[in-house]
TORPA-4810 file (N, C-alpha, C, O; in nm, 3 decimals):
<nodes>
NODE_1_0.085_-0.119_0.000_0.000_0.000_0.000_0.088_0.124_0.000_0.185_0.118_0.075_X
NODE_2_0.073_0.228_-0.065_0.128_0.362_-0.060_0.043_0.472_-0.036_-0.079_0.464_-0.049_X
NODE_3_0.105_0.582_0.002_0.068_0.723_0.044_0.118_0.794_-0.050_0.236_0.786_-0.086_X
NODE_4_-0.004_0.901_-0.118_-0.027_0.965_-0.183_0.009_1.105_-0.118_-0.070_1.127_-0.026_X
NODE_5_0.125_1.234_-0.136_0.193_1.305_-0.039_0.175_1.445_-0.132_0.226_1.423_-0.242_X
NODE_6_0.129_1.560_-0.127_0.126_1.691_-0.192_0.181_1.790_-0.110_0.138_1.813_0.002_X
NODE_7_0.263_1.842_-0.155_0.296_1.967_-0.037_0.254_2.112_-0.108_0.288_2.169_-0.212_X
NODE_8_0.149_2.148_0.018_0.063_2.269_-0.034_0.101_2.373_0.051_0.031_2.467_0.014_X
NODE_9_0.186_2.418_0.163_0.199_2.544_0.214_0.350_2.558_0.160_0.393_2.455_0.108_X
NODE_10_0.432_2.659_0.164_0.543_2.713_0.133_0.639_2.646_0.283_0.613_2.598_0.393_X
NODE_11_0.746_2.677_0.209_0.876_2.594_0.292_0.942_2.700_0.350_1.024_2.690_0.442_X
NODE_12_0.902_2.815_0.291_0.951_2.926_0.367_0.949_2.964_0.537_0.843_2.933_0.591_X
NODE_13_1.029_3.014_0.608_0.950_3.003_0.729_0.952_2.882_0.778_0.928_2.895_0.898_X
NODE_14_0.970_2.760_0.750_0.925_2.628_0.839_1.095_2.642_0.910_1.172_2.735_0.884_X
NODE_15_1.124_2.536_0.995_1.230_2.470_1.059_1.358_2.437_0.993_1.338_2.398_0.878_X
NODE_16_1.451_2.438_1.018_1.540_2.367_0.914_1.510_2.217_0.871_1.515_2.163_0.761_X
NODE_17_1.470_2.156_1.031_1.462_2.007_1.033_1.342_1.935_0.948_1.337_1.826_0.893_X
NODE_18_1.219_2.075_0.964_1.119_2.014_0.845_1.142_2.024_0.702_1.112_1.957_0.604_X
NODE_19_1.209_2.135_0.727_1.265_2.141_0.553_1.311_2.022_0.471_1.288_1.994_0.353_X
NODE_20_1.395_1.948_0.583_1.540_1.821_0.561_1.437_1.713_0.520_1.446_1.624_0.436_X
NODE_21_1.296_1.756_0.637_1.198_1.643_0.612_1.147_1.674_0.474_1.223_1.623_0.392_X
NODE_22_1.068_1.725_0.428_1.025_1.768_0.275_1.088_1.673_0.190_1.055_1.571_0.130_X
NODE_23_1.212_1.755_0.207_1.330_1.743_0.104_1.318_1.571_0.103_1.343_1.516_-0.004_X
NODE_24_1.290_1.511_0.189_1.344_1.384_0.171_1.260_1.272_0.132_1.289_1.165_0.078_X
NODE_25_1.144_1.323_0.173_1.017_1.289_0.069_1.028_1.314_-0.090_0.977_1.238_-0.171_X
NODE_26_1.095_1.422_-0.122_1.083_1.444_-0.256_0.974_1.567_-0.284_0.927_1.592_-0.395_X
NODE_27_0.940_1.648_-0.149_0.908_1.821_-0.184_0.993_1.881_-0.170_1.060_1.892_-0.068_X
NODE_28_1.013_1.951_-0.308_1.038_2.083_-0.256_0.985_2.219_-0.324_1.047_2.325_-0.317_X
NODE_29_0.858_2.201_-0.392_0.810_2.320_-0.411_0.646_2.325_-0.395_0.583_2.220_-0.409_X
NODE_30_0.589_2.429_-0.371_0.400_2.389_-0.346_0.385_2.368_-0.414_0.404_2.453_-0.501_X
NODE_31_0.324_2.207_-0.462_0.224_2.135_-0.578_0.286_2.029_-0.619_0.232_1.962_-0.707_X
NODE_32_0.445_1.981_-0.555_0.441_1.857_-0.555_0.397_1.768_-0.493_0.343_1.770_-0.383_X
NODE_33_0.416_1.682_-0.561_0.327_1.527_-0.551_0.423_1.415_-0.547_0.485_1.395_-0.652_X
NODE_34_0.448_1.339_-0.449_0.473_1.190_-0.408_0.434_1.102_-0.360_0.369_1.121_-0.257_X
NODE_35_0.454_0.971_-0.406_0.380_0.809_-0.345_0.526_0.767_-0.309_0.626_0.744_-0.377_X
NODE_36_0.493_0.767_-0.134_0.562_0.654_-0.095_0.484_0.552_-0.021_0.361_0.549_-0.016_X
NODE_37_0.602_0.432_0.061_0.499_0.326_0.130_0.469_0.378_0.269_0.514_0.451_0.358_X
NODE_38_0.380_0.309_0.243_0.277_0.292_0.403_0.358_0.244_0.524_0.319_0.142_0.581_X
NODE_39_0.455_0.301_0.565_0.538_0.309_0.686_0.541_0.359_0.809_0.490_0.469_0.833_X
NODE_40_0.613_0.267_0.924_0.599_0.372_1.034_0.700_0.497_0.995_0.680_0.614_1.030_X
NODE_41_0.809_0.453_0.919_0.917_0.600_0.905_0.845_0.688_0.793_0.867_0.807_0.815_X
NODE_42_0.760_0.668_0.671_0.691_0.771_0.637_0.575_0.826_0.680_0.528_0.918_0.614_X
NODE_43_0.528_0.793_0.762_0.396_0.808_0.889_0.462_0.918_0.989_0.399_1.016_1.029_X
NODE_44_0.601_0.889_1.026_0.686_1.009_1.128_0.696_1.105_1.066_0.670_1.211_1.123_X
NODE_45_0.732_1.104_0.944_0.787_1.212_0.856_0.680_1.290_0.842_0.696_1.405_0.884_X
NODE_46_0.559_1.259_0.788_0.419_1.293_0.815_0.354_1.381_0.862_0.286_1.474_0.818_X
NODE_47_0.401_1.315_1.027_0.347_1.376_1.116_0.420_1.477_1.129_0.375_1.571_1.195_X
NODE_48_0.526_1.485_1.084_0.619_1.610_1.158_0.658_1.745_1.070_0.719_1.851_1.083_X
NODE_49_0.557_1.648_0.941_0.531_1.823_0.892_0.377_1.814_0.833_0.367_1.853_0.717_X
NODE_50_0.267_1.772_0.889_0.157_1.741_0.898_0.083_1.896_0.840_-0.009_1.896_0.757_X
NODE_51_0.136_2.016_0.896_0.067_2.100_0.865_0.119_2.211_0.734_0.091_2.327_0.703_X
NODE_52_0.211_2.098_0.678_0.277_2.171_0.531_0.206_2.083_0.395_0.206_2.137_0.284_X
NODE_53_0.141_1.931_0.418_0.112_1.861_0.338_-0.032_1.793_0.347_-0.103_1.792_0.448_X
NODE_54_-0.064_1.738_0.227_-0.197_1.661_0.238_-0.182_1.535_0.165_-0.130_1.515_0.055_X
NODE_55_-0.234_1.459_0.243_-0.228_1.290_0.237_-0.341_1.269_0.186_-0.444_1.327_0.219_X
NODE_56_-0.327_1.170_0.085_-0.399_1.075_0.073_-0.396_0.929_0.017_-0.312_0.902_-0.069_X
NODE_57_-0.477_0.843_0.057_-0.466_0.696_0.109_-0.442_0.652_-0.059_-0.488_0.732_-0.141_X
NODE_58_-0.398_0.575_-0.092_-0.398_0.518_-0.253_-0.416_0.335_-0.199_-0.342_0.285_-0.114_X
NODE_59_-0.510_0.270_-0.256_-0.513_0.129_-0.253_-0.440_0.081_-0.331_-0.432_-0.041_-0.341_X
</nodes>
């Protein structure tokens, strides 16, 4: 199963450490889009920039 990952607020302003997070997903600008797996380490990542991105579930 994978997660469907968009990053919709600006990176500007965030943390360094959320940035590193973005970045490592594969955002780095508003309106990208990545599928990764259904993990506890992409579930952390997630959460820890929860209010820069929007999830959604892919079967």
């Amino acid at each position: 199963m994978n997660i469907k990952i968009k990053l919709v607020k600006s990176l500007i302003g965030a943390k360094k450490d959320q940035i590193a997070t973005a970045e490592s997903l594969g955002l780095r600008k508003i309106g990208n889009t990545t599928v990764q797996p259904d993990n506890a380490q992409t579930r952390g990542k997630i959460r820890k920039i929860s209010h820069l991105v929007e999830v959604a579930e892919n079967a």
